[in-house]
N, C-alpha and C positions, 0 to 999 in steps of 0.2 A: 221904474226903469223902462221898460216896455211892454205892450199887449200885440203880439208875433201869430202870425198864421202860415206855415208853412207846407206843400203839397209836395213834395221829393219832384222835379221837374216838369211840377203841371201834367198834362193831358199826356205828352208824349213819354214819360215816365208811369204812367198808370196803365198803358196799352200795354206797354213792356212786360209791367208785371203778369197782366191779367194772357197776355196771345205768347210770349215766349218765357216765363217764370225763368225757365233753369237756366238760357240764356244770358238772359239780362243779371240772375243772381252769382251765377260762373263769372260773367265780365266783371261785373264789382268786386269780388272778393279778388281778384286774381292782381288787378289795378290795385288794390288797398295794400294785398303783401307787398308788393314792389316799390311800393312809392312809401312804408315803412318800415322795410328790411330795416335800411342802416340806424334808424333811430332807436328802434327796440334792442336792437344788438347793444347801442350806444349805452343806454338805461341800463338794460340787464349787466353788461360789465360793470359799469357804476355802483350797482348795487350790491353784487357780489364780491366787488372789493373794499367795500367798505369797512371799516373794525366794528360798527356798531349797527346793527340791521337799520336801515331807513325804516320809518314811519309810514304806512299803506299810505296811498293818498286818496283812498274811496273806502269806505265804509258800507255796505250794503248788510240793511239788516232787516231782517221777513218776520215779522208780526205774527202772521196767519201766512197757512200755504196753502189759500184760497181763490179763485178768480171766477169768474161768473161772464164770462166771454167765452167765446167759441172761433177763436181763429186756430187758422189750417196750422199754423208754424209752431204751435205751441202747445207742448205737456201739459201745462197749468188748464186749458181750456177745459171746461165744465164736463166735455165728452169726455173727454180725455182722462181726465185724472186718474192716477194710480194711488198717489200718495196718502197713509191716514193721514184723518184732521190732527192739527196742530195750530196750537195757538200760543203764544210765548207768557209765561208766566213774567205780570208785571216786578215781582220783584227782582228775576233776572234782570228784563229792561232796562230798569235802573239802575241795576248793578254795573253793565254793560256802560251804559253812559259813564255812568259816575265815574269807571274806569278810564277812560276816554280822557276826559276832563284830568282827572289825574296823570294821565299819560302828558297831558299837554297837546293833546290832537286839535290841528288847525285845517284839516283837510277838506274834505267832501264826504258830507254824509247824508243816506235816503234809507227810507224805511222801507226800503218795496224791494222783491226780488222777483220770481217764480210767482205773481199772487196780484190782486187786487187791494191794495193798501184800503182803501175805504169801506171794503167790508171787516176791517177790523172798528167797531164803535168808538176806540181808545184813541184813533189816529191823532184827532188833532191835538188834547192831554198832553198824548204822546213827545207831538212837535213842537209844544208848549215848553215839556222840559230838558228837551235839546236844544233849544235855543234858550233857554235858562244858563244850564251848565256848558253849554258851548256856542259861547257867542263871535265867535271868529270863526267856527266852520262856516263853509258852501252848504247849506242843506238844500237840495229839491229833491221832487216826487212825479213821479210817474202812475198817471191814474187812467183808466181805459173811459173813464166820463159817464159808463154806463147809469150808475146811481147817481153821480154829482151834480148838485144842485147850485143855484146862486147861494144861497144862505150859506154850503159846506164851503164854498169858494172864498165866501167872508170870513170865514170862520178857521182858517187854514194858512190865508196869506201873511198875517204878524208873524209866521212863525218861520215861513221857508225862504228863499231866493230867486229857487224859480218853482215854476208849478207848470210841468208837461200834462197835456191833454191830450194823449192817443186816440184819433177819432176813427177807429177800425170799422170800415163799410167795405161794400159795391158797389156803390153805386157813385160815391165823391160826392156827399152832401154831407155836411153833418147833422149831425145828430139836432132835433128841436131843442134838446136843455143846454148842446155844447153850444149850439148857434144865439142863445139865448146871453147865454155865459158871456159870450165872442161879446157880443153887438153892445154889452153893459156894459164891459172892460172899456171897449173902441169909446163908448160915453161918458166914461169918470174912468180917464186913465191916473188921475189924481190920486183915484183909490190904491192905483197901482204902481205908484210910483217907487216904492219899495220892494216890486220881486219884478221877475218876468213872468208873464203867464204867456208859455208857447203852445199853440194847437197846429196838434202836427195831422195830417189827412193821411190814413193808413190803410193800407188796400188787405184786407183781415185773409185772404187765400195767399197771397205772397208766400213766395219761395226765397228764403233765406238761407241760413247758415242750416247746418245738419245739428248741432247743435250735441256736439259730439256722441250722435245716433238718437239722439231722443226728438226730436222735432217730424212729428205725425208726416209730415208731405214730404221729407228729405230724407229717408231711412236706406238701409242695404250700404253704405259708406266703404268703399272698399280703397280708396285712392289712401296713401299713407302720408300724412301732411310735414313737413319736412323743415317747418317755419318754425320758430317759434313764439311763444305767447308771453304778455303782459300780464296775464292778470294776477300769475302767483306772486308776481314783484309786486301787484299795485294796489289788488283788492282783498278786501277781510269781506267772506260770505257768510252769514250766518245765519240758520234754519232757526224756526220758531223755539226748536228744541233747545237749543245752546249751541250744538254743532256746528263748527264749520266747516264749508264745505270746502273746496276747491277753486271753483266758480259758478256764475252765474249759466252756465250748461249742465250743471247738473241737478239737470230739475227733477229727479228722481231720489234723490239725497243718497244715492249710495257709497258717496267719497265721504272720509271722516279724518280732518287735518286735526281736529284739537275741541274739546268739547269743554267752552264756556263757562257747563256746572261748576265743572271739577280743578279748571287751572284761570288764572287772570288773562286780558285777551293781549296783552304787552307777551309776558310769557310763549302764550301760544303763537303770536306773528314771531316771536324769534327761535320757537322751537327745532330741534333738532326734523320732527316729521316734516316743516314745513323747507325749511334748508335742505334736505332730500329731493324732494320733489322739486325745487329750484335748480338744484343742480343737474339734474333728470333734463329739465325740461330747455335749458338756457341755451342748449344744442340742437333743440328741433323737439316735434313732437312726440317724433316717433320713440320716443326713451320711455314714453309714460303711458303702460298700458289705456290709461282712461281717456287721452289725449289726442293718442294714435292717430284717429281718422277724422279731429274735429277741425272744422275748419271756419271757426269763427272767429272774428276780428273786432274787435270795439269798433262802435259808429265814429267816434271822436274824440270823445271826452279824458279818455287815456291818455292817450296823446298829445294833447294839449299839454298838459299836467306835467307831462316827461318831459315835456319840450321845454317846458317852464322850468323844470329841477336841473337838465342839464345848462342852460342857458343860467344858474344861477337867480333866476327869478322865482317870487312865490309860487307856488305846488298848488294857487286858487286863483294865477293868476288867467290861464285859462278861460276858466267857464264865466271868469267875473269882466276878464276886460270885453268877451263878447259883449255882456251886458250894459257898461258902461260907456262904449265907443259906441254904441245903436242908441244912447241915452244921448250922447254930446252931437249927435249928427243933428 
């Protein structure tokens, strides 16, 4: 499909980050609510009136809630962590899937949440038997590159769609094994002609979202957020444990929608806990104590998706026509 290198606006975008952070991350977020107000409202009604709960259309499910980086933005980093280890017993895993496939799930799904997906040994097994039992999902992965190697790269791609490469510095270089990665892709894109491999240039101190209070450089959150949010409509979170959470900000696992062990994950997306929380939230944030003050926004990928399900179009048509309109150019 393609091999993608992207810098979030070059040079004058990195200065941003690095001489004004809260600036440049206030303007973005402020731009993103406004210019998605009415579509989110759009979906969230859509969904809530439907007789029969739609179908997540993102899947996020955490292996290990482990990472071995150290950026500013983020709980998960290595200083950082709070949380015990956890690592997902493979028979849930599969349990998980198997349900999936049962359910008839045709969405987006990735194994990475709060963590470094490739410090779990099982990963690519793993992506082996998701694209087994589910061969009409979107799967990608999101990998900070630290450990990954060409071999793991080989080793990985029959299995996903696309393959993000977060290349977190200071400096705007990357990394020797990601540059290494880059330059083989750019020479046997043939190899690649089956996923996307994006390497995105990530400035590792950035000021992001707050992360609703947990993100180390954004804390003290006092402004009460008034938006509301996609993810209880779109995404299933699921901690190594079985648990799910809420979303992908609660990287401390203290929210608990429905746990895995104990009930099927069809059941739990149409539970009564989760329709609470929907209804809470579909008016703004400030309904939901854990909500209150967060003020993150999906990059994109959400939106796409909702864009696609209100327009009547696949719910994969999204992330795949990106790939396929950069494929026919």
């Amino acid at each position: 499909m393609s091999v993608r290198y992207h810098n979030f606006m070059g040079r004058l975008g990195w200065e941003m980050q690095k001489r004004i952070p809260r600036l440049s991350s206030g303007s973005y977020l402020k731009l993103q609510f406004i210019t998605r107000r009415k579509s989110q409202k759009k979906y969230i009604d859509f969904f809530m009136n439907k007789e029969e709960v739609p179908q997540p259309l993102v899947v996020n499910l955490e292996t290990i809630n482990r990472c071995n980086s150290t950026c500013s933005f983020c709980t998960a980093n290595k200083n950082a962590e709070k949380r015990p280890y956890k690592r997902m017993e493979e028979d849930l895993f599969y349990s998980i899937i198997d349900q999936l496939a049962d359910w008839g799930y045709k969405g987006h799904l990735t194994l990475y949440g709060n963590n470094e997906p490739f410090l779990d040994t099982r990963i690519v097994e793993f992506h082996k038997y998701c694209r087994e039992k589910l061969p009409e999902c979107f799967i990608f992965l999101s990998t900070n590159g630290l450990i990954l190697t060409l071999d793991k790269v080989k080793e990985i791609i029959p299995y996903v769609d696309q393959l993000i490469i977060n290349n977190y510095c200071r400096d705007m270089k990357l990394h020797d094994n990601v540059k290494e990665i880059y330059e083989y892709a750019k020479a046997h894109e043939e190899e690649f002609k089956d996923v996307e491999l994006l390497i995105q240039m990530r400035y590792m101190d950035a000021v992001l979202t707050n992360r609703a209070g947990s993100a180390p450089n954004k804390q003290n959150a006092t402004k009460i957020i008034k938006e509301t949010c996609l993810m209880p409509f779109t995404d299933v979170f699921i901690f190594p444990d079985g648990r799910m959470g809420i979303c992908c900000c609660d990287n401390f696992e203290v929210t608990e929608m429905e746990d895995l062990t104990k009930t099927p994950i069809k059941e739990a997306w149409n539970s009564e806990v989760y329709q609470k929380v929907r209804a809470a939230i579909k008016d703004g944030r400030q309904n939901y104590p854990f909500c209150k003050y967060c003020d993150f926004i999906d990059a994109g990928l959400r939106m796409d998706t909702v864009n696609d399900v209100l327009a009547n179009r696949d719910a994969r048509h999204g992330a795949r026509q990106s790939l396929f309109s950069r494929k026919s150019k």
